[in-house]
Residue, then its C-alpha position, 0 to 999 in steps of 0.5 A: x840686723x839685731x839691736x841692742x835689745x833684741x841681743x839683751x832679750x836673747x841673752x837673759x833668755x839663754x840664762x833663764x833657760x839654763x837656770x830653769x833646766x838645772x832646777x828641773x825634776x827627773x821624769x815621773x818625779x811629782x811634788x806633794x799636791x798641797x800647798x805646805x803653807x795654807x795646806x790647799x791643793x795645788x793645780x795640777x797644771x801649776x804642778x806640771x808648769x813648775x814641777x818644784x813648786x811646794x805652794x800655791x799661787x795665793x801663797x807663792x805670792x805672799x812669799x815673794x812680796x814678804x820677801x821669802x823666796x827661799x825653802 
């Protein structure tokens, strides 16, 4: 029988599943390969794993810890 925390994680799971697919990008439509804040490459297998993404990691996380998530 399930607990609380298995129901929760399976719960969370399903929205970040539907919050992820609505933010997915039609087949064949890929991002610009470099990072609009510093201008580095972005690795493809970042790329592939996110295909919105419009920085780097090293950007990324200078975002989000200044608190910058949005476009």
């Amino acid at each position: 029988m399930a607990d609380l925390a298995d129901n929760a994680g399976n719960v969370i799971e399903h929205h970040l599943n539907t919050a992820l697919a609505r933010h997915r990008l039609p087949t064949g439509v890929t991002t610009d390969p470099e990072c609009e804040d510093c201008g580095a490459e972005i690795p493809a297998a970042r790329r592939k794993a996110a295909p919105w993404t419009r920085t780097c990691v090293e950007c990324q996380s200078i975002r989000e810890a200044r608190g910058r998530h949005v476009r």
